[in-house]
C-alpha positions, 0 to 999 in steps of 0.5 A, a space after each residue: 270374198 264375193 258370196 253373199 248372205 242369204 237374207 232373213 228377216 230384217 237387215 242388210 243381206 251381209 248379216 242375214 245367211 248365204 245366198 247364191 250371188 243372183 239368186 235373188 233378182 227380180 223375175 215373173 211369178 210368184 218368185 219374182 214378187 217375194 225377190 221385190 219384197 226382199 228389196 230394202 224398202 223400209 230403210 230407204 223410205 225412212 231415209 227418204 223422208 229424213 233427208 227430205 224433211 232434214 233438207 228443208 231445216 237446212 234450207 232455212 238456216 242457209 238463207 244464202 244458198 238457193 232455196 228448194 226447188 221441186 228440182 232440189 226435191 227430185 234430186 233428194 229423192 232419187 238418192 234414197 230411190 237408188 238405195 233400193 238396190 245397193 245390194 243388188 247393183 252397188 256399183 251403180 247405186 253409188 255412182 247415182 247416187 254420188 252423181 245427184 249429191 253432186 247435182 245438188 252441190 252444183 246448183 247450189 242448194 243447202 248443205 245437209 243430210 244428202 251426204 247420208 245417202 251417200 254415206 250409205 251407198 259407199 256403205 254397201 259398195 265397200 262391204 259387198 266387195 266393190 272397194 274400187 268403185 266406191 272409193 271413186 265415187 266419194 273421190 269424184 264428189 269430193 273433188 267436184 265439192 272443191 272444185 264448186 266451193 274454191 274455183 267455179 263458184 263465181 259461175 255456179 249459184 248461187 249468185 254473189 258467191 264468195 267461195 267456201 272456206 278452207 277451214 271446214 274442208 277439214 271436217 269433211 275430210 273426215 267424214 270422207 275418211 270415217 266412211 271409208 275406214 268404218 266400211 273397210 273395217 265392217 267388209 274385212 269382219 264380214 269376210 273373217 265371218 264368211 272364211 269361219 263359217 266356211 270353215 266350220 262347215 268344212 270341219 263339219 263335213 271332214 266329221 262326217 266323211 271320217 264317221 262315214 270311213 270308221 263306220 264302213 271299215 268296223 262293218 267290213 271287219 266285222 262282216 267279212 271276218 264272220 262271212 269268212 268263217 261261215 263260208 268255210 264252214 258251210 263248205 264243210 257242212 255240205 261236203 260231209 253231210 251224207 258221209 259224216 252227219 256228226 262233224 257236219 253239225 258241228 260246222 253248223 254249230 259254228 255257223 250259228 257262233 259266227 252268225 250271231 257273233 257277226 249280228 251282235 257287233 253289227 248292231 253295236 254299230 248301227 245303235 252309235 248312229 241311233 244314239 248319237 252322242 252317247 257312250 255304247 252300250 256295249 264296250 268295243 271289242 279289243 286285245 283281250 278278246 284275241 282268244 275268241 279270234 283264235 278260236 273262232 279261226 279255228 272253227 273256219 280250219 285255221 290254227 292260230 298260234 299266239 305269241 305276246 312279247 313284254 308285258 302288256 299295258 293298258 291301251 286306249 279304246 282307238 289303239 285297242 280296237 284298231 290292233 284288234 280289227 288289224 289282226 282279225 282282218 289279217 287272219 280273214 284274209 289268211 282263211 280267204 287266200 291262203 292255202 295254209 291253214 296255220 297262222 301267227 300272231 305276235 303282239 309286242 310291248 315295250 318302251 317304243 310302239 305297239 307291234 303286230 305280227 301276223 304271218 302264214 306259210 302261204 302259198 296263195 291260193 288265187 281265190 278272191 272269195 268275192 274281195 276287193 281289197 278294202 281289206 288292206 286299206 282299211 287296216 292302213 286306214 286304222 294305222 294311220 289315224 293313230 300316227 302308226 303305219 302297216 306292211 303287207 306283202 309276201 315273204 322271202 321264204 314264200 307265204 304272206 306277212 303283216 306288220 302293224 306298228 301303233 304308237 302308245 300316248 305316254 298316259 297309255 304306258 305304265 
């Protein structure tokens, strides 16, 4: 878990917002002056100054170690310089810095708040990901501090010597430890932080592409069952103009229905993305508006016949506009590709799922009327999204048949 957080505001970049690992290095321009600000500067100069004031109360309680030279005051400061760049480049951050305090040691100097850049960059490592290195880094200052205080110390300043007690190494165990534990501990939350954004920010896409498909399928039903009808229609109309005015306007008239009926279920749709969040303001249509179907199947040349088997229940508003959509996207594609111009519906109740049925005598008439088969994907798609499944395919004895199966929730029963 690598990624990084883009940095607003104050604090380290790993609680402040993603960026793009690189992103933010020092370049010419404009860019590059704000990419030199974003740099901790703040934070290091006050431990710069802590350490270095902190320092010179050590010094003059340890009148027996070696009193502070600009040689001490060099190493003191090149710690903090380092924490300049700990988020850009941690593991030469901690190396540098685990090598100055191990300067510091070795010349002998007081024990004090040096240990606190160290602290910080094994800090940074750790939580950008760098565990390995910083782990060495503290081990390597940890071993060169025994090594110093129990084996070299007759050879190292200060003179005279007599080599650190084991007692306190107990206490510096600690330390070592806390640092570690309490870095470990921050790194495995920001990545637990990281993994749920990612998350959140999937489930936010899956929303999308899910309200994308439920928008495209209820745009294609709609159109391609009215454009269907009005196709037909306008056939009609053309072909009996001159030798049948009467008859030619009653397609027109049906045109205008369809027109409008197409319209009105078009702006149904567009006003759920207007009003994000809100309830419709119009109820979505459903199985009890399968006598409109049938009648506007009717006026594109398709009789329909209708058969109900059981006693109908109440279904839910998912379940009722998918059953609706999947019988009216079946008889679209009857008016469309086949050459019968009889249908049938049957809807079946009981114990067990939602059936539909929708069967024509066919044949096929070869004409795609401009289709691209979303049709059948769509009423799969609708299926699906319930737990239900679809078969489409022809007949034994010639024509084409769908049926839809759709599982009814226990509250949706009576």
């Amino acid at each position: 878990m690598e990624e990084q957080i883009r940095r607003v505001g104050f604090g380290p970049p790993w609680i402040r917002g993603r960026y793009v690992p690189g992103a933010d290095r020092a370049g010419g321009g404009p860019a590059g002056g704000r990419k030199l600000r974003r740099l901790p500067w703040f934070s290091s100069v006050l431990i710069a100054v802590f350490v270095s004031i902190g320092s010179g109360f050590a010094a003059r309680a340890q009148v027996d170690r070696e009193p502070l030279d600009a040689f001490a005051r060099a190493l003191l400061l090149v710690g903090p310089a380092l924490l300049v760049v700990r988020y850009r480049y941690p593991v030469f951050c901690v190396f540098g810095v685990a090598v100055s305090a191990m300067l510091y040691l070795g010349a002998g100097y007081a024990y004090g708040p040096i240990f606190v850049t160290v602290a910080v960059a094994c800090f940074a490592a750790i939580v950008s990901g760098h565990r390995r290195a910083a782990w060495w880094a503290i081990g390597l200052l940890w071993a060169s501090h025994l090594l110093a205080g129990h084996l070299l110390y007759p050879y190292l300043p200060p003179s005279g010597d007599v080599g650190a007690p084991w007692g306190p190494e107990v206490g510096v165990a600690a330390w070592v430890t806390a640092v570690l534990v309490g870095s470990e501990l921050v790194r495995v939350r920001r990545e637990q932080w990281i993994h749920d954004r990612q998350e959140r920010a999937a489930a936010e896409a899956r929303r999308a592409d899910e309200e994308r498909l439920r928008i495209a399928r209820e745009l294609h039903d709609v159109l391609a069952h009215s454009i269907s009808v009005i196709n037909v229609q306008a056939g009609v109309g053309l072909a009996l103009l001159d030798s049948d005015p009467e008859q030619a306007r009653t397609a027109l008239t049906t045109i205008k229905a369809a027109s409008k009926e197409a319209l009105g279920e078009v702006r149904q749709v567009l006003d759920t993305l207007r009003t994000s969040g809100d309830a419709p303001r119009t109820p979505a249509p459903g199985l009890d508006r399968l006598p409109e179907l049938v009648e506007q199947a009717a006026g594109a040349g398709l009789t329909v016949e209708l058969e109900t088997d059981g006693d109908p229940v109440a279904l839910s508003p998912g379940a009722d506009l998918a059953a609706f959509r999947i019988i009216q996207e079946a008889l679209t594609n009857v008016v469309r590709h086949s050459g019968s111009r009889t249908a049938r519906v049957q809807v079946g109740y009981g114990a067990g799922p939602l059936t539909l049925r929708i069967d024509d005598a066919g044949p096929a008439t070869g004409d795609e009327a401009g289709g691209s088969g979303n049709g059948l994907v769509g009423m799969r798609e609708r299926a699906a999204a319930l737990g239900g499944t679809i078969e489409a395919g022809p007949r034994p004895d010639g024509g084409f048949r769908v049926r839809a199966s759709l599982p009814l929730k226990p509250k949706e029963t009576p």
